[in-house]
NUVEXVEX-475245 format. One line per field, with one value per residue: residue number from 1; residue in one letter; x, y, z of N, C-alpha, C in turn. Coordinates in steps of 0.02 Angstrom, whole numbers, plus 50000, padded with zeros to 5 digits. Atoms other than C-alpha are relative to their C-alpha. Layout:
residues N
i: [NUM,...] $
aa: [A,...] $
n.c1: [X,...] $
n.c2: [Y,...] $
n.c3: [Z,...] $
ca.c1: [X,...] $
ca.c2: [Y,...] $
ca.c3: [Z,...] $
c.c1: [X,...] $
c.c2: [Y,...] $
c.c3: [Z,...] $
END
This chain:
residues 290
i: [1,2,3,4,5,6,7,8,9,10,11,12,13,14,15,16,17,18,19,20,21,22,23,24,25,26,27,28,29,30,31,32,33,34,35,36,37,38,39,40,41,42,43,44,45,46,47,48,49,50,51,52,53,54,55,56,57,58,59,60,61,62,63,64,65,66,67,68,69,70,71,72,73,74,75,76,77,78,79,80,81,82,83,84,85,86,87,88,89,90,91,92,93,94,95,96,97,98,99,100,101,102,103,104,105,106,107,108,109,110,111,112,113,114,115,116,117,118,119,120,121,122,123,124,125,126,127,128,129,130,131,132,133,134,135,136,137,138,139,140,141,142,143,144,145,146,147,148,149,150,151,152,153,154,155,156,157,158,159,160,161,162,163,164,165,166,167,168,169,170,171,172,173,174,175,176,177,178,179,180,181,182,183,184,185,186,187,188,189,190,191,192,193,194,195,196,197,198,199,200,201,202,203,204,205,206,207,208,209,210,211,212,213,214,215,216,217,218,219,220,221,222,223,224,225,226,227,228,229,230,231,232,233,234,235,236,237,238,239,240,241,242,243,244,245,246,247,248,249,250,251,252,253,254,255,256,257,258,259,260,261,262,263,264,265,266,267,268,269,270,271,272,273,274,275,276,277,278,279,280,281,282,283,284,285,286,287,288,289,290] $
aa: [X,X,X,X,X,X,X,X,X,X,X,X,X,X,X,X,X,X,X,X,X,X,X,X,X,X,X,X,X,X,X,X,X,X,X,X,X,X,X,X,X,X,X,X,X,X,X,X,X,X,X,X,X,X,X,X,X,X,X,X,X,X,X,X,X,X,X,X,X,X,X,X,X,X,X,X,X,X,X,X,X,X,X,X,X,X,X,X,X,X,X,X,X,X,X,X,X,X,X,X,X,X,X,X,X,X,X,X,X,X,X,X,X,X,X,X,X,X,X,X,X,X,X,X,X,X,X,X,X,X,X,X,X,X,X,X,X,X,X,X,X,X,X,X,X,X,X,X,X,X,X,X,X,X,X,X,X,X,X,X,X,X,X,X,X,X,X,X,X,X,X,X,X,X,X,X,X,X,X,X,X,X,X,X,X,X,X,X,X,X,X,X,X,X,X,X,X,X,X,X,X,X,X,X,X,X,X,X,X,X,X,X,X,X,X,X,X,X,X,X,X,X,X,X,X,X,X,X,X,X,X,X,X,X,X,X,X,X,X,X,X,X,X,X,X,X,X,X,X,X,X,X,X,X,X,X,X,X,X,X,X,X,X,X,X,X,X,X,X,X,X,X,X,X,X,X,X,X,X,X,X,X,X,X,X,X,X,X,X,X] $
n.c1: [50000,49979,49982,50031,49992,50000,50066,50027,49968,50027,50049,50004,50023,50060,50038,49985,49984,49961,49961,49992,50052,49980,49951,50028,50067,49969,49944,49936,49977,50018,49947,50004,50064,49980,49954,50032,50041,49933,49999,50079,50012,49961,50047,50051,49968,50044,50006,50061,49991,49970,49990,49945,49985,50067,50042,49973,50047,49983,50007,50063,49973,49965,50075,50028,49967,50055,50058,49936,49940,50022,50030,49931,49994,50025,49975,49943,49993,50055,49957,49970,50023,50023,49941,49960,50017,50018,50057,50024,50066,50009,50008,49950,50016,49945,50014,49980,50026,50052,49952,49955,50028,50015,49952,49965,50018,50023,49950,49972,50031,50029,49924,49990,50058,49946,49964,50034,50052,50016,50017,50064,49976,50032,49979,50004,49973,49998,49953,49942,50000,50067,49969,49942,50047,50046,49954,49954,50063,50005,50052,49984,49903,49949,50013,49984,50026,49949,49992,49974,49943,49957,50025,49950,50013,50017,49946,49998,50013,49981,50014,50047,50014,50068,50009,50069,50022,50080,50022,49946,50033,50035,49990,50040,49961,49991,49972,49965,50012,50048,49987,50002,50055,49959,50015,49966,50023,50009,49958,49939,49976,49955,50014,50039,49958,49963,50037,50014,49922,49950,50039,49983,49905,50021,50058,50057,50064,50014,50052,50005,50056,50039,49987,50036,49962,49987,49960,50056,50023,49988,49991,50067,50003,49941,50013,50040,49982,49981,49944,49939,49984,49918,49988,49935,49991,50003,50064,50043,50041,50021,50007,49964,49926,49974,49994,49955,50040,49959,50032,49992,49929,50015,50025,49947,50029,50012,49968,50086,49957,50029,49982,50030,49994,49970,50031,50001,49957,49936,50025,50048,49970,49949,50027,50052,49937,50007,50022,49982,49934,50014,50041,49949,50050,50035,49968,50016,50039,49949,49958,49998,49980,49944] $
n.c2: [49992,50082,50004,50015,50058,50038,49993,50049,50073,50025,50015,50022,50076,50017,50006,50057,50043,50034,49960,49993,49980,49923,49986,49974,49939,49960,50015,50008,50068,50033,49994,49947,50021,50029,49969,49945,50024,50009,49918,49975,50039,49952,49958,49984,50032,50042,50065,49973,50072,50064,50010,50061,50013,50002,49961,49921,50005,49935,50009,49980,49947,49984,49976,49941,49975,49984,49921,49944,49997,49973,49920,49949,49989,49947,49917,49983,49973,49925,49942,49979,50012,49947,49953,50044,49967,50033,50022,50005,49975,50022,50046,50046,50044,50060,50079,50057,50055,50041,50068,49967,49980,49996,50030,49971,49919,49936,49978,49971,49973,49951,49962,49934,49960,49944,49950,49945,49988,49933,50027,50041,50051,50035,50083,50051,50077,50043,50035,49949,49973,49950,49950,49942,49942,49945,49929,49982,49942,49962,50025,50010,49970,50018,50074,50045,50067,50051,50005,50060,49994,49992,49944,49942,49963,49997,49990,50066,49978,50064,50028,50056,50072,50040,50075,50048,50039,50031,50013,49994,50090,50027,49973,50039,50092,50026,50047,49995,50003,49971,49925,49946,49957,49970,49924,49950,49940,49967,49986,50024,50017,50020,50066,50051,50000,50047,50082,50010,49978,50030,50065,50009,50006,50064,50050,50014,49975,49958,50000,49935,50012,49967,49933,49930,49940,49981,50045,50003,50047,50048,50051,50065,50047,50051,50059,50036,50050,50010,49968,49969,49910,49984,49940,49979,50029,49947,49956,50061,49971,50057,50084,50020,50010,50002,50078,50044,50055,50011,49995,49939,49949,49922,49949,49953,49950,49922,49955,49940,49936,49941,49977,49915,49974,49913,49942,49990,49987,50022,49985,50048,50044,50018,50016,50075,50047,50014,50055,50087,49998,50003,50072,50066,50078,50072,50067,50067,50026,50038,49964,50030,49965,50008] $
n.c3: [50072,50044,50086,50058,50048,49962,50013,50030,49977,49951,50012,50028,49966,49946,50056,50036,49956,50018,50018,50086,50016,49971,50039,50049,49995,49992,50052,49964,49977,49928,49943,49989,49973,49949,49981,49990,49931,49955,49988,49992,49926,49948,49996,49977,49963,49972,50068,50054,50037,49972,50069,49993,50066,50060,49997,49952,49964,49946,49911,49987,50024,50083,50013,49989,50047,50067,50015,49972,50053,50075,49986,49975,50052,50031,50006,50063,50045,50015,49981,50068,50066,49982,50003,50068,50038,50073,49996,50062,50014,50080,50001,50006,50018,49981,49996,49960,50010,49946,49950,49956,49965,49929,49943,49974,50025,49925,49982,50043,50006,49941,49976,50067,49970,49942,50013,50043,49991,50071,50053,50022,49998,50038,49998,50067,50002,50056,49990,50017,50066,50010,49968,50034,50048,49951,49994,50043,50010,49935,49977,49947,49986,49943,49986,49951,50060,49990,50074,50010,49970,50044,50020,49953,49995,49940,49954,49967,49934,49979,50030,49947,50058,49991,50001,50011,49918,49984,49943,49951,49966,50061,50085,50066,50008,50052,50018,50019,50068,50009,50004,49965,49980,49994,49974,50037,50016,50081,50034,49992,49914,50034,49961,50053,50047,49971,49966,50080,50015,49967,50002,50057,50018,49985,50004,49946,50027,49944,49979,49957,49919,50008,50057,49959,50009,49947,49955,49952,50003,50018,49936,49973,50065,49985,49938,49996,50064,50077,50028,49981,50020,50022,49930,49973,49954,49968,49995,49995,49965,49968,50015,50018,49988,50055,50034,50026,50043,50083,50066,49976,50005,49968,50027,50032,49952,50036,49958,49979,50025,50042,50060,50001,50075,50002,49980,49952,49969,49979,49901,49934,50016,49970,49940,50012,50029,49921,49964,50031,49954,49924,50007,50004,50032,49961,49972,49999,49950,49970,49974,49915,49941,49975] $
ca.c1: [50541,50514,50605,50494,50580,50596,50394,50372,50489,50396,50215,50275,50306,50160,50067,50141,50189,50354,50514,50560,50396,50434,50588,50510,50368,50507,50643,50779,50871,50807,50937,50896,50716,50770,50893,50760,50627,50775,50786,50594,50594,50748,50645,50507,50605,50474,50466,50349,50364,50387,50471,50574,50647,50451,50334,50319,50193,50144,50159,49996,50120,50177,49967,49958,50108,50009,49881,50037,50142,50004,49938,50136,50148,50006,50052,50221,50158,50017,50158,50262,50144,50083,50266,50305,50322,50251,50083,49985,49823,49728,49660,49720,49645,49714,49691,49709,49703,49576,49726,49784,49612,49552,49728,49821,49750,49673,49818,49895,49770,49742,49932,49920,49742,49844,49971,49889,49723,49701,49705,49556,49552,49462,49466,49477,49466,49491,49592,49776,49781,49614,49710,49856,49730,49645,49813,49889,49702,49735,49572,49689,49863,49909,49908,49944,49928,50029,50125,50209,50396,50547,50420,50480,50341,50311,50422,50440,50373,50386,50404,50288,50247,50101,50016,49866,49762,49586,49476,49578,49464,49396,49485,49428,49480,49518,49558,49736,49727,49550,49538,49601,49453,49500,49435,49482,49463,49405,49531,49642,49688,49870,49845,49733,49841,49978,49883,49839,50020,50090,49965,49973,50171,50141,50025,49900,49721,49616,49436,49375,49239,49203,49231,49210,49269,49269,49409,49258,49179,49301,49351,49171,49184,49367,49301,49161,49268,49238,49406,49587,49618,49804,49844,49964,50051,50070,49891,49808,49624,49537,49509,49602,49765,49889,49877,50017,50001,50131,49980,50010,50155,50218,50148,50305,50290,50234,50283,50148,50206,50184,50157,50099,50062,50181,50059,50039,50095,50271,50208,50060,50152,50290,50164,50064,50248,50282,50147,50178,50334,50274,50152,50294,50271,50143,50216,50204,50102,50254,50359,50406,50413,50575] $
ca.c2: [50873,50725,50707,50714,50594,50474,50485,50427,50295,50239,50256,50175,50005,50028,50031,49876,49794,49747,49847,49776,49822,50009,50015,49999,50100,50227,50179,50176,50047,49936,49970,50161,50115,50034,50158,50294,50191,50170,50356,50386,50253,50343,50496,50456,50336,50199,50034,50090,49902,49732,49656,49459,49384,49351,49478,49647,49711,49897,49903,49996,50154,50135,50124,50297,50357,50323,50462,50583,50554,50589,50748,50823,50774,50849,51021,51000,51002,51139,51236,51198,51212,51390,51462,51385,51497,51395,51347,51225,51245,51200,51054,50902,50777,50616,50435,50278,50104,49972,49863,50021,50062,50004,49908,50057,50248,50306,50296,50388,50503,50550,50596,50721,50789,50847,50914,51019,51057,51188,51050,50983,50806,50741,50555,50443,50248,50148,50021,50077,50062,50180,50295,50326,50363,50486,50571,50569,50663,50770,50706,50687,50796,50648,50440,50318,50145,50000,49993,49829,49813,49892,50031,50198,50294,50373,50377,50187,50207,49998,49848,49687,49507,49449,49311,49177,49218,49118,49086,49100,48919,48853,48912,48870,48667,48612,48454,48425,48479,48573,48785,48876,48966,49141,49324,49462,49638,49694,49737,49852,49767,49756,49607,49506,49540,49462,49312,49284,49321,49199,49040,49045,49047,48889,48813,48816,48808,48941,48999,49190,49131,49298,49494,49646,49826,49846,49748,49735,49618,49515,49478,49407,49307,49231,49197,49128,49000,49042,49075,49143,49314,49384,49507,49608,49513,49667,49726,49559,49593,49511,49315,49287,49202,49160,48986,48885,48749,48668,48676,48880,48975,49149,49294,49404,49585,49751,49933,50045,50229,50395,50472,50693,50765,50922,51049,50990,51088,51045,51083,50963,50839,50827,50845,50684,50591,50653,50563,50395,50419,50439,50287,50169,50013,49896,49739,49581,49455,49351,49489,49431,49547,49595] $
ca.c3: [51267,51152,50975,50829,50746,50896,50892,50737,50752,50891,50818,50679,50784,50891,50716,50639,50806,50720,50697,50517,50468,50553,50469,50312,50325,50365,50238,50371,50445,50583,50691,50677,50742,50879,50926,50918,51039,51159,51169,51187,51338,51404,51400,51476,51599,51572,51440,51300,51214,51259,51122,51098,50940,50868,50949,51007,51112,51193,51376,51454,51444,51268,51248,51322,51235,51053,51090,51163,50998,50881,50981,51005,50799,50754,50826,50763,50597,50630,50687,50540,50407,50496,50495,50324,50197,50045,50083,49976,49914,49776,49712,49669,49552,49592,49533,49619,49570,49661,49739,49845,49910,50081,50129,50103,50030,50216,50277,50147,50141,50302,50329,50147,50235,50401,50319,50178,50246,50089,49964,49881,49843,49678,49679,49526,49562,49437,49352,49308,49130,49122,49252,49141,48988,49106,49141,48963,48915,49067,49147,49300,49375,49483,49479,49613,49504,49452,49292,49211,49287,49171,49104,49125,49151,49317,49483,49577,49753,49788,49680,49720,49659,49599,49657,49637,49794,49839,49974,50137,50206,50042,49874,49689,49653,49486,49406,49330,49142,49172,49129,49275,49356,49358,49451,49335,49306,49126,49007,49021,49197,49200,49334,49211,49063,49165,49229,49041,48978,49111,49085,48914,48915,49017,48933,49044,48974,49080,49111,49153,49315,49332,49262,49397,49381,49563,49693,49806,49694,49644,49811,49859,49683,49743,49939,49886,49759,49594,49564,49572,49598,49511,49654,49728,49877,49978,49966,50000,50054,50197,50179,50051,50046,49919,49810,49797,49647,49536,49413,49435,49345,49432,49390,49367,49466,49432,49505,49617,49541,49528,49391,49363,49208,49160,49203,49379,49527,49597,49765,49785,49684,49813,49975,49910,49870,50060,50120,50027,50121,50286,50257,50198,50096,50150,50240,50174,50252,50258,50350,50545,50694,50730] $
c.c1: [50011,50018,49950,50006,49995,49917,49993,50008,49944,49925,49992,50007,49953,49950,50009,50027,50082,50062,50037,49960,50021,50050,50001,49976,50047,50058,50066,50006,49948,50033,49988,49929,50007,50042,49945,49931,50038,49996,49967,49995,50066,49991,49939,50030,49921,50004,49931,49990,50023,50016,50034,49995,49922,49943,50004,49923,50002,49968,49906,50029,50026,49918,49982,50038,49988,49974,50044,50024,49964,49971,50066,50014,49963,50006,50051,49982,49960,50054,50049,49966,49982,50051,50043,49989,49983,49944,49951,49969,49996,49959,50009,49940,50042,49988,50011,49963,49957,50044,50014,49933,49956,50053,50033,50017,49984,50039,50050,49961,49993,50053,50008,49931,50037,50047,50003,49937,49960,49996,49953,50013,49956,50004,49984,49995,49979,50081,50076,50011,49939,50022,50044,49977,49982,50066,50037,49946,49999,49948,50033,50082,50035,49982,50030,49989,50053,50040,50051,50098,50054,49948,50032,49957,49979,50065,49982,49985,50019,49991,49951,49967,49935,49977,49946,49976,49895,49971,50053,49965,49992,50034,49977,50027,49968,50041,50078,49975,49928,50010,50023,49948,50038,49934,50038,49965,49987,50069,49974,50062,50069,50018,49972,50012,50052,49992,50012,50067,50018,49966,50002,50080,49998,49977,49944,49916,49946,49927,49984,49927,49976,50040,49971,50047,50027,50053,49947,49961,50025,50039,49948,50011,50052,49975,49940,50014,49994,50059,50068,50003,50077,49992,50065,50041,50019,49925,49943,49912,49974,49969,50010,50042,50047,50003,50067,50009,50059,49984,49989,50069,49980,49983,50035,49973,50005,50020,49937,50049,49972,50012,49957,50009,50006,49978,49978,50059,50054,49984,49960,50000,50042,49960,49950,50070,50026,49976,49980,50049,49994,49962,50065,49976,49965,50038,49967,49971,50053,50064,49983,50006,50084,50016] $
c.c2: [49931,50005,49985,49920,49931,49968,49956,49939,49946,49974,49969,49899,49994,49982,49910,49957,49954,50056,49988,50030,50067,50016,50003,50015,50061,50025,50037,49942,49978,50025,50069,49997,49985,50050,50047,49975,49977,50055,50022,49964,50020,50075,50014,49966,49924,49939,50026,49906,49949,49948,49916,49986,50001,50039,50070,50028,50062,49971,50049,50091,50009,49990,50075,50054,50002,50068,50064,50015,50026,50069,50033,49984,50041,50066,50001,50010,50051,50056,50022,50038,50085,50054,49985,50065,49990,49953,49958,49974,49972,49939,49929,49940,49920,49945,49957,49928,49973,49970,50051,50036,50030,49968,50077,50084,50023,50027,50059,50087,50048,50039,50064,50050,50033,50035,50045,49995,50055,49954,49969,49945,49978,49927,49968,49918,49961,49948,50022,50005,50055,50076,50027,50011,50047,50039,50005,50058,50062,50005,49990,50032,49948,49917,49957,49937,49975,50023,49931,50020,50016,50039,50065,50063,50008,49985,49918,50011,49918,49955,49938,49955,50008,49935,49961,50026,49962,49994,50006,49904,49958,50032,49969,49941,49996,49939,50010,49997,50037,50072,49999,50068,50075,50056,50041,50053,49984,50016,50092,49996,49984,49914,49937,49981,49956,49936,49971,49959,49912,49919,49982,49994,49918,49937,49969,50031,50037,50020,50080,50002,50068,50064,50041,50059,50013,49941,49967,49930,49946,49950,49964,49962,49946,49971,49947,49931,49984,50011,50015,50073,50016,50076,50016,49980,50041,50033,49934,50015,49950,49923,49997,50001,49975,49907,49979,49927,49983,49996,50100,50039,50083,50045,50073,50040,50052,50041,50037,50067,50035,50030,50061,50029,50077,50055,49991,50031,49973,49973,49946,49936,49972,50006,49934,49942,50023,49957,49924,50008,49977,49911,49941,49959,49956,49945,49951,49931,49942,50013,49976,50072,49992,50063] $
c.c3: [49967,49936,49974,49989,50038,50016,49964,49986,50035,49999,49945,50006,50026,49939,49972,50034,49960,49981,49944,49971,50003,49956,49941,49975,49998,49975,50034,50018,50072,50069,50031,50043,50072,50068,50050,50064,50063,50042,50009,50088,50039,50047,50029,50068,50009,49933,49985,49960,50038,49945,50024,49929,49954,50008,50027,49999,50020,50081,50026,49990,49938,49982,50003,49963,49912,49991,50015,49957,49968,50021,49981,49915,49948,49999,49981,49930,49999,49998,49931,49936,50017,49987,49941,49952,49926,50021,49960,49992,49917,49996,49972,49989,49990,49967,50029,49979,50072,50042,50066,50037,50084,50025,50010,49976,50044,50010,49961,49983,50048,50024,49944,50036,50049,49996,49951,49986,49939,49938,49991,49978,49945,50013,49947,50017,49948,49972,49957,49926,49974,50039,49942,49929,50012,50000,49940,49973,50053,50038,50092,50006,50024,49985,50041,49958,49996,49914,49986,50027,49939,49939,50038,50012,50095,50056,50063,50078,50038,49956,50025,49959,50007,50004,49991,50076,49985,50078,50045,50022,49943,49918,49946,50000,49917,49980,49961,49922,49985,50014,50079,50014,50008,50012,49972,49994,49919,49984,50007,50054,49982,50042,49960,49924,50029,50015,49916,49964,50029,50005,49933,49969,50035,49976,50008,49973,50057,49968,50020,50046,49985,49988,50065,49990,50068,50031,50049,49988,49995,50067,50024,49944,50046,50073,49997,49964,49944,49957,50016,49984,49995,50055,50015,50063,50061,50030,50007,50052,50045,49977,49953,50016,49933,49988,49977,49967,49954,49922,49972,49986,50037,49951,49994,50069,49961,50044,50009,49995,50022,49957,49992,49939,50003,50038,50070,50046,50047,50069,50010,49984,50077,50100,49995,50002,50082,50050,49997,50062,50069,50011,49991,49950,50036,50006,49966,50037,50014,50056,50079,50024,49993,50037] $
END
């Protein structure tokens, strides 16, 4: 018999090869993490991990133990959800900003799909000030999106800086005292409002390179070097990296929420806010193994 909880523990390092990371994907302590893959490799009597102060590694049996954890979790919850007596169904118009798309909504997604196979899934993407128009019109029961920090609408899931990122090899280059090239959403981006906001408190005379609705585009815009993209430092998309510039004030931080308008149900409110949960906050690309 293997603990649940010792499981996810366990597939939550094999996931993020790091047990800070795990630990806050799982919003317990480290120590509890640790404890609980202790107790899994006591259990099986075999090292699942090979870990030292900066890396951590699965063994060829903590490889085979992956596909074991997620079969023996999945029937745990079939089992639960089968002998549950509050089932829930329905469907469920959602929103979701662009920043939280391909680093970190599958995941999120795919854990609310397995455990309420009865819910339907609208999808909204778009950018978060257009989301929370959509749900004050009731155009949407549910939003995943950012909102400016020390607003009070909506329920705080993680806070998170924003930062300049560009090219990961090649970023935009500008002279001292010439605009700031800049990758921005349309208005009303709360990312590009900020940028704005925080260059102009500066001083800093600035430039809008280029204008896309989608994240998609404005990441080819920024790798290709027309630009700085104001981003979330959590949700950083492939090749880009973050600009560091004394010609470059910060860009404050915002909160990724949720937020459900009255008339949604309780129920598929609190199985979507489950599987944030389960997911965790995305790691920082500065976060070490431990």
């Amino acid at each position: 018999m293997y603990e649940p909880t010792h499981l996810r523990s366990f597939l939550a390092v094999a996931q993020a090869l790091s047990f800070t990371r795990a630990a806050q994907r799982l919003a317990v302590r480290q120590s509890t993490v640790s404890q609980h893959v202790r107790r899994l490799e006591d259990a099986t009597g075999r090292p699942l991990l090979l870990r030292d102060t900066h890396t951590v590694e699965l063994t060829v049996d903590g490889e085979a133990m992956v596909s074991f954890a997620r079969d023996i979790l999945d029937a745990h919850d079939r089992a639960r959800r089968h002998f549950s007596t509050s089932v829930v169904r329905g469907k469920l118009r959602l929103g979701v900003s662009e920043d939280l798309i391909s680093t970190y909504l599958p995941d999120v997604l795919q854990t609310f799909r397995r455990r309420n196979p009865l819910v339907d899934v609208e999808l909204t993407v778009a950018l978060s000030g257009t989301l929370h128009q959509l749900l004050d019109s009731r155009g949407l029961d549910l939003l995943f999106a950012k909102r400016l920090t020390g607003q009070g609408r909506g329920t705080s899931i993680w806070r998170d800086r924003l930062v300049w990122l560009g090219a990961a090899e090649q970023p935009a280059q500008w002279r001292p005292g010439d605009p700031v090239p800049l990758v921005v959403y349309p208005p009303p981006s709360i990312s590009r409002a900020q940028a704005l906001a925080a260059l102009s408190s500066a001083g800093r005379p600035w430039r809008i390179a280029c204008t896309s609705g989608s994240l998609g585009g404005l990441v080819a815009a920024a790798r290709a070097g027309l630009g700085l993209l104001p981003h979330s430092a959590r949700l950083i998309p492939a090749g880009l990296a973050p600009v560091s510039s004394t010609d470059l004030p910060p860009l404050g931080e915002v909160d990724f929420i949720l937020r459900s308008h009255p008339d949604t149900d309780a129920a598929v409110v609190g199985a979507l806010s489950e599987a944030i949960a389960t997911a965790g906050r995305p790691a920082a690309k500065s976060d070490q193994p431990g």
